[in-house]
Each structure stands twice: as C-alpha cells, then as structure tokens.
GUVO-815565 format. One line per 8 residues: their letters; for each residue x, y, z of C-alpha. Coordinates in Angstrom, 3 decimals. Example, Ala and Ser with C-alpha at 12.3 -4.5 7.8 and 13.67 -1.06 7.14 Angstrom:
as> 12.300,-4.500,7.800; 13.670,-1.060,7.140;
# end
This chain:
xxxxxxxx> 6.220,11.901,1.176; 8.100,10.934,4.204; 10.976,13.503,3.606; 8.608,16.179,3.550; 7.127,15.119,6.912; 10.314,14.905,8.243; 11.815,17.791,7.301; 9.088,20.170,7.490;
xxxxxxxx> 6.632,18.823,10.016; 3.369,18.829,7.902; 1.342,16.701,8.945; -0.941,14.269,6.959; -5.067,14.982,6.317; -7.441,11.620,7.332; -7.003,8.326,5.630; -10.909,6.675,4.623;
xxxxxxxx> -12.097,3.234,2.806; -12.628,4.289,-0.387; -16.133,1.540,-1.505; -18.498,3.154,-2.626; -22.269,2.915,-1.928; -23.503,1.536,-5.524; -24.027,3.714,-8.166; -24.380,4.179,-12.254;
xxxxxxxx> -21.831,2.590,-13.576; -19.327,4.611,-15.832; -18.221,3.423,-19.931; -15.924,0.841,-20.067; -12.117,1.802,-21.224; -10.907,0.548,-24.369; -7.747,-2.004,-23.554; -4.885,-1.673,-25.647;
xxxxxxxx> -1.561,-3.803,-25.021; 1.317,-2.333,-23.991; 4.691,-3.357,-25.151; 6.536,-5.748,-22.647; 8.957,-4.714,-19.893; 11.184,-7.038,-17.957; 12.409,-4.241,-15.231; 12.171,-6.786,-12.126;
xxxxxxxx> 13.417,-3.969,-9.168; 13.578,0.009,-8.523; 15.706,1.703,-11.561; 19.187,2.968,-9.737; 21.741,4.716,-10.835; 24.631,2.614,-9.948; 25.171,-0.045,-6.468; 23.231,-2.561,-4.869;
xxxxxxxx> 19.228,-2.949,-6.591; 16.373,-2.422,-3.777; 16.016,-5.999,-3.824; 19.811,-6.430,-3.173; 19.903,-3.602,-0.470; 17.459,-5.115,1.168; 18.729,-8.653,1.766; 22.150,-6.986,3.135;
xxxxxxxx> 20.045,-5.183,5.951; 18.430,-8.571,6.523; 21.885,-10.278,6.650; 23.570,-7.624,8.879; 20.141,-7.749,11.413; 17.652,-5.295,13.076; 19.643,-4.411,16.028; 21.871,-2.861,13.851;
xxxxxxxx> 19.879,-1.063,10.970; 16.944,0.501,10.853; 15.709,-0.336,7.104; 16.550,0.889,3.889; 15.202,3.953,1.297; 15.447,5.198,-1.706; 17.519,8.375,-2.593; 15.759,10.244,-5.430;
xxxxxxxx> 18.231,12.117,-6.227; 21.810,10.137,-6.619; 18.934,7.651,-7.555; 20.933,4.769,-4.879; 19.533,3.270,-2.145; 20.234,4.103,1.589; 21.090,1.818,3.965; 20.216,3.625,7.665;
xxxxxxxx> 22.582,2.014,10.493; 23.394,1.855,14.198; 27.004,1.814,14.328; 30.312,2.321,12.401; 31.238,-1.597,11.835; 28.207,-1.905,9.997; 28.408,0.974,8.218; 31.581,-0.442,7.025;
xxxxxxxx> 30.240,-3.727,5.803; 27.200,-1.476,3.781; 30.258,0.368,2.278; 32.096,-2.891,1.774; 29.151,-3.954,-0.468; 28.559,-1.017,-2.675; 25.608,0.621,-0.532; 25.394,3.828,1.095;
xxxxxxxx> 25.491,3.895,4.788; 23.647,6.250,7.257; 24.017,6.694,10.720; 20.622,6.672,12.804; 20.376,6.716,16.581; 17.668,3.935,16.882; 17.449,0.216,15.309; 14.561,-1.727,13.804;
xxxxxxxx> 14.374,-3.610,16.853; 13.439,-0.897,19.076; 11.433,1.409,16.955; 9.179,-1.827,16.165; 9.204,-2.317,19.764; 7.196,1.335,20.015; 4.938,0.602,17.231; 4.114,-3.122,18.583;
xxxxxxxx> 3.036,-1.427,21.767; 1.076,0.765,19.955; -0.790,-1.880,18.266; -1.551,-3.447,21.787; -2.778,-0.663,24.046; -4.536,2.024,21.848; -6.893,1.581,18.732; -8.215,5.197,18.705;
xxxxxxxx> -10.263,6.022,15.583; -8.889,8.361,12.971; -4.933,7.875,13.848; -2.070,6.220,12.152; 1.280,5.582,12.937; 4.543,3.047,11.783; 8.107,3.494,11.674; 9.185,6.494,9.162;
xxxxxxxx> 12.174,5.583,7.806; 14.284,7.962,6.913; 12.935,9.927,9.738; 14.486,7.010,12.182; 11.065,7.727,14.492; 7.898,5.885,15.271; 5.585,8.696,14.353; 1.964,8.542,15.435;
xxxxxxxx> -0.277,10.952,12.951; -4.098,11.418,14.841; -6.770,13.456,12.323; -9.107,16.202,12.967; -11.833,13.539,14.376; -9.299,12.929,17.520; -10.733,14.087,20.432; -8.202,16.512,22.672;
xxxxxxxx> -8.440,13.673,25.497; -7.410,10.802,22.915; -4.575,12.965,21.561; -2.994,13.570,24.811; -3.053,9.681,25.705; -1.088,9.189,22.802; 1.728,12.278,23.844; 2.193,10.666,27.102;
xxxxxxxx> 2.508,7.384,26.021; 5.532,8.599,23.373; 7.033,10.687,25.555; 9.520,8.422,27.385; 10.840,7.504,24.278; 12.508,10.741,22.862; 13.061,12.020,19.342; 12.371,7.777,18.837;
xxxxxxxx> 8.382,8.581,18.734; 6.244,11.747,17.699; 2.671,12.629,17.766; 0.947,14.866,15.390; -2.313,16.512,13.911; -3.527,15.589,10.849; -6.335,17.453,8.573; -9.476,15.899,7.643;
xxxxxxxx> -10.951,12.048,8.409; -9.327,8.924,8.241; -11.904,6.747,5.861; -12.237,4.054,4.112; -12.407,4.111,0.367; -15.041,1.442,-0.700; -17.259,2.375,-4.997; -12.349,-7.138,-21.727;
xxxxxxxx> -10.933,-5.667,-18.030; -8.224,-4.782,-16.249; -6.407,-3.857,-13.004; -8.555,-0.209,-12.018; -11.514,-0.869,-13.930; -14.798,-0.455,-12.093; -16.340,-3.836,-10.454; -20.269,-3.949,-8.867;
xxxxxxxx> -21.823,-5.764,-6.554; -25.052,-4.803,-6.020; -24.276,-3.520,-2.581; -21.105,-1.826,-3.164; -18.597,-0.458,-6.563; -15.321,-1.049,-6.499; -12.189,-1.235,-8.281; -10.267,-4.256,-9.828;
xxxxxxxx> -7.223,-5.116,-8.466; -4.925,-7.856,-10.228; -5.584,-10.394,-12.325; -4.032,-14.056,-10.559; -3.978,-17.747,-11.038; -3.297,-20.865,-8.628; 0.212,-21.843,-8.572; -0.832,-25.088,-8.342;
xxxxxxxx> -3.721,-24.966,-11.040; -2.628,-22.235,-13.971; -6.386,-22.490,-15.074; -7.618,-21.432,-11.905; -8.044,-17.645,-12.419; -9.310,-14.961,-9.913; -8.724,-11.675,-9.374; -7.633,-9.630,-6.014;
xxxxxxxx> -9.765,-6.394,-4.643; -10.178,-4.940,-1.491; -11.772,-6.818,1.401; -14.227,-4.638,2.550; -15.403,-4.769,-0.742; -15.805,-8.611,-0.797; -16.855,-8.772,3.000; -20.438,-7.380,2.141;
xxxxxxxx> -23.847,-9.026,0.975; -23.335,-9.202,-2.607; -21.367,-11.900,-3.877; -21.459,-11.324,-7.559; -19.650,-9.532,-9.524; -20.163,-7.481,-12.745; -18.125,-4.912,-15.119; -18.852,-1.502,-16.308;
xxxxxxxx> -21.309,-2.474,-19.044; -23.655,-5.176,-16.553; -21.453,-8.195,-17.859; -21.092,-11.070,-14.955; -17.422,-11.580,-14.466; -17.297,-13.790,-10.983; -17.857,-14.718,-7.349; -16.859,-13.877,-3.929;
xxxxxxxx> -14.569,-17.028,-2.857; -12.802,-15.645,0.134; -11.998,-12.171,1.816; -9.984,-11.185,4.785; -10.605,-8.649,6.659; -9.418,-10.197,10.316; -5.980,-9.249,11.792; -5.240,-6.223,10.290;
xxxxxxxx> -5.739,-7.124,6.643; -8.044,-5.852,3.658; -7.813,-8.347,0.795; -10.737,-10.425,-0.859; -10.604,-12.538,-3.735; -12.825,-13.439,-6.844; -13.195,-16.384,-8.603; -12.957,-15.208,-12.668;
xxxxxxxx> -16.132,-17.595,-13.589; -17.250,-16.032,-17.298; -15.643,-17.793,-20.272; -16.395,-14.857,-22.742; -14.652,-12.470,-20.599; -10.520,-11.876,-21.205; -9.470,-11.384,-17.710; -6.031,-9.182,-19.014;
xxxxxxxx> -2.654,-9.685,-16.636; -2.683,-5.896,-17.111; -3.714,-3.039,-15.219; -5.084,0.625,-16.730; -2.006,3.134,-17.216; -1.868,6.834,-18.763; -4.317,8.141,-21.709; -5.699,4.627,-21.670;
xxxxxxxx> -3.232,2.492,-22.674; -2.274,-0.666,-20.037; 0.689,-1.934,-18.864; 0.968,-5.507,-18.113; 1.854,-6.812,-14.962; 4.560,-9.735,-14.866; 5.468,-10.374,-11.334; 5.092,-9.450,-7.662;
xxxxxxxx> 7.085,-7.395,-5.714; 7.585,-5.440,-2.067; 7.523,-2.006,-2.156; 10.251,0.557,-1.708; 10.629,3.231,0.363; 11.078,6.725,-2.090; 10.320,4.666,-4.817; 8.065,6.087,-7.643;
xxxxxxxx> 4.432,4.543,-8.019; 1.472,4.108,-9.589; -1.986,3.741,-9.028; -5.421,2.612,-11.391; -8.856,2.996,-10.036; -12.445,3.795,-11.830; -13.070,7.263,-9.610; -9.969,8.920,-9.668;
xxxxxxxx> -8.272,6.803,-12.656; -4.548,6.413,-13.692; -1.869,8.852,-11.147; 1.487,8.307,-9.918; 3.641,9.531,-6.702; 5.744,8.718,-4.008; 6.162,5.602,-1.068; 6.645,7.402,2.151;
xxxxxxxx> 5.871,4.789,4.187; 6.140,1.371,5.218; 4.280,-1.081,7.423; 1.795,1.372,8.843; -1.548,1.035,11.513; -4.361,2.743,10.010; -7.080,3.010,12.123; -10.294,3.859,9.866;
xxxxxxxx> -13.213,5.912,11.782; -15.893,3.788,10.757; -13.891,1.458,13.622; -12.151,-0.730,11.112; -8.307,-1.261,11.675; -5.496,-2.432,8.976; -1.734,-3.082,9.588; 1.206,-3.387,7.770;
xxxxxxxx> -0.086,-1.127,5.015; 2.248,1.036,2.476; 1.053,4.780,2.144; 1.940,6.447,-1.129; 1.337,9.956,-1.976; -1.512,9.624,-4.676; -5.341,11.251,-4.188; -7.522,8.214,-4.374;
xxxxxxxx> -11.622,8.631,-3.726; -14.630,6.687,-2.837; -15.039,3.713,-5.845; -11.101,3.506,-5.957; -10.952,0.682,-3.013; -9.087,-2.791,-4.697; -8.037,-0.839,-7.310; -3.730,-1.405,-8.182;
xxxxxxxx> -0.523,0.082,-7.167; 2.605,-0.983,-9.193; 5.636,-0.011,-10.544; 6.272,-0.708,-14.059; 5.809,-4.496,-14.573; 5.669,-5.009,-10.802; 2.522,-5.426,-8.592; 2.940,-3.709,-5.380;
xxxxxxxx> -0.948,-3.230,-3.887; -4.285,-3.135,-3.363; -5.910,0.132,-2.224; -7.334,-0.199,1.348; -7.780,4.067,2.415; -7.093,7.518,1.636; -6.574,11.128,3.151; -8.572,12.780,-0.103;
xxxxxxxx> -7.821,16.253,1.474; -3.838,15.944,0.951; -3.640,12.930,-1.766; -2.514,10.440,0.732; -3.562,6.933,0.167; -2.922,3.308,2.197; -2.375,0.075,0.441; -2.289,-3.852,1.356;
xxxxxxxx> 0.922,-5.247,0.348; -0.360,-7.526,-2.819; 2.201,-10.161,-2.054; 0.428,-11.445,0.982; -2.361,-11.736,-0.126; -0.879,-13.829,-2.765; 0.359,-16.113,0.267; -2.313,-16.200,1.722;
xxxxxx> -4.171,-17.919,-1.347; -1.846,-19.762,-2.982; -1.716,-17.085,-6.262; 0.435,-15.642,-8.383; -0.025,-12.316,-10.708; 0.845,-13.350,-15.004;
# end
C-alpha cells in the first residue's frame, strides 16, 4: 500500500469506526478445524526472518536507521539506513541495506509534534517507511483553512514530511465462535476479535474486540443465533487506544483459539506477533467477512470525525465496513490486530496492534 503512495502519489479515501448501530443478526458460520501451522514469522526467501531484521535495527539504534520492510518481490527484508558503516554491519549480517536521508529519531520527532499541536478531524499521518517521510494524509471533510495549517507546519522539514488529500471520510467502523464472527450488544454489533486466557490463570478466558464497541451501554454480549456468550470487564479507549475486553462467562459455548478464514473454514491462531511492513494479511469480520492484502503502514494517528483519536495503529489495505469493528487481522497462525477504522471508498483499514492489548491485561492468544 505504501509503495503505491510513494511512488505514485495517490492518496488515501477517509478512515471511519466501523460499530454498527444494532441490527438483525446474520446465520451463524459453520466452524471447521483447520490443520495446524507452526510458521512463527513472515515467509522469506533467504536472510535474516522479520523478527530477526528487526532486532538488528534495534541493536544498531534509531539515529541510524529508519525501520525495516518487507520486499515482495526478492521476498527479503529491507533494512533502511543513515550511513555507510551501518549499512555495512546490515550486510555483515545477511540483511539488505538501504540508504535513506532521515533516521527514526527525527522522523518520530515530526510525527510526535504532530500528535501535540494539531488533532484536526478526518486526517492521518505516521512515518511511511519505505517512503523515509512523515506523511500527513487529511480527507475530503478537511476544511481548506485546516489543510493549510498542516502545509505550513511540514514545510520546514523538506522531502522529511508531506501533506495530502484524501477521498471520502475518516470513520469509525463500529456493527461455537470464532475470531470475525458477529457479537451484539443491544446497543451496538460488532465483530469478535481473539479468543485469550490469563497468563496467570489458563481458565480465565475472554475474548478481545474493539473498544468503542465495549465503551457503550450494553454490557452483554450475545452470538449470531441470541446465545449469551459474556460481559464487558474492561475497555480502553483513553490515550490513543481502541481495545475492550470480554469475560467468556457461558459454559456451553466453545470459545475456538481460531479465527474465520476462506470458504468457511478457520485457521487457528497460536501466538502473537508485531506486524510487518509489506507483509501479506488477513482480515475476518461479520459485514465484509474473510479478505486479505497488504501492511503499508506502521504506527499511525488516525483522527476519526466523530472526534475520536487512535495512535500507533497498523493500516492494511483490506475494505472493511460498518459491523467489522474488533473483528481479526493475522497472518497465518499469528495474531496481528483488532480492527479500529476504515477508508471503505479505497479498501483502507486501521488496526490496534493485538499485542498491547495483551499487555495491557495480562493475556495471551491459544
């Protein structure tokens, strides 16, 4: 997704929360287990894993990289650095080095002054990669004022930061089981997220959606066919993040480890994982169902125009719709996501990073 915003200029179409205001609930999907994977990292065709790649721009520090992608097509990941001894030690270890102008350091300088001075409805913006820019992507509900605040404030920093127009309205997306299926309310439907346990308590199980979706009236929660499944026990929705978890409180429910795949059959989800960059994913919820793309973009603002704003979000280029909100993104075995947003006109959509909210209650995905 990135590339092509890169290379061509096209700009992105509105990102929204994709709850739904209740409606009739849909037929429950048949579950069928899928036979067991044990891929634990991005599939590459030779050097360091993503994992691997990762850790070495850690090690060699963010004044002197500027992150790491995948390349599709030798199928290796990319390395992006600020200077030829580094590029040497990315070399030395098996990676693929490219030079880029600006570091970590300083484009996440840009972006954390974004995050301070502006929270204009209907824009987004995070450090593109592969691009090596801060860009800053404002949607048709951006007034001509707004948009020109944002060009002056980029301006003194070069090719480091763009602005540009977007189509459409940045909204949010809140409308046996698994990972996708639809989830009610009263107030609002949703989609399912993961299936998780305490690390502490293995018998404690819950399940992760969207906080919007939690952080409303209704507290609990049915399936498809009316049958109670749990309770609201938490949901945050407070510096940035949109995560809410349920307590999985119905004994003569299976609450699967899985999450809904192609033509109806699941795949189970084993473990947790960041997502990255280029990489291939996939995404499960009850409106728009089972589709698969690309992850342009990393740790991204998202400023909603209902007013609501979410950081640090991954944007993948998958059409997601009202109902979808909570619902999975993975890769393979991995758990990647929860759906937060979408841009329905150009099948972008914005997810919370699953492994914090993991952190943040003491779970883990089985």
């Amino acid at each position: 997704m990135s590339r092509m915003l890169a290379s061509t200029g096209k700009t992105l179409v509105a990102v929204s929360l994709l709850g739904a205001a209740l409606t009739v609930a849909p037929e429950a999907s048949a579950h069928t287990e899928p036979a067991a994977r044990q891929t634990h990292d991005v599939p590459v065709a030779g050097g360091p894993s993503g994992d691997a790649s990762q850790k070495l721009a850690d090690r060699l520090g963010i004044s002197h990289t500027a992150g790491i992608y995948l390349d599709r097509t030798r199928r290796r990941f990319v390395v992006t650095v600020t200077d030829d001894k580094t590029a040497q030690a990315v070399k030395d270890a098996g990676a693929i080095p490219r030079r880029v102008a600006y570091d970590t350091a300083y484009l996440n300088g840009i972006k954390t002054k974004l995050d301070a001075g502006f929270r204009t409805p209907g824009t987004m913006w995070g450090v593109d990669i592969p691009a090596n820019q801060v860009v800053v992507r404002a949607d048709s509900t951006v007034k001509a004022d707004d948009f020109a605040a944002l060009k002056k404030f980029v301006a003194p920093y070069g090719k480091a930061a763009r602005v540009v127009r977007m189509t459409g309205r940045t909204e949010r997306t809140a409308g046996a089981i698994n990972g996708g299926d639809y989830i009610e309310n009263g107030v609002v439907s949703c989609s399912y997220g993961f299936t998780v346990r305490s690390k502490t308590d293995s018998s404690y199980k819950a399940f992760l959606t969207a906080g919007h979706c939690t952080n409303t009236s209704g507290t609990d929660w049915r399936k498809s066919d009316g049958t109670y499944i749990g309770y609201t026990t938490g949901h945050n929705v407070a510096n940035g993040n949109d995560f809410g978890l349920v307590r999985a409180y119905n004994a003569n429910v299976t609450y699967y480890g899985n999450v809904e795949g192609a033509n109806g059959v699941s795949q189970d989800i084993t473990y947790s994982r960041d997502s990255k960059v280029y990489e291939t994913v996939c995404a499960s919820g009850y409106r728009s169902g089972y589709g698969c793309g690309e992850l342009g973009l990393k740790n991204q603002t998202i400023n909603y125009t209902d007013g609501m704003t979410v950081t640090g979000m991954d944007v993948a280029s998958i059409c997601r719709n009202h109902g979808d909100s909570g619902g999975p993104l993975y890769a393979q075995d991995a758990a990647l996501g929860l759906l937060s947003g979408s841009n329905d006109s150009e099948c972008f959509s914005y997810y919370q990073p699953v492994n914090e909210a993991l952190a943040w209650y003491g779970m883990e995905v089985f």
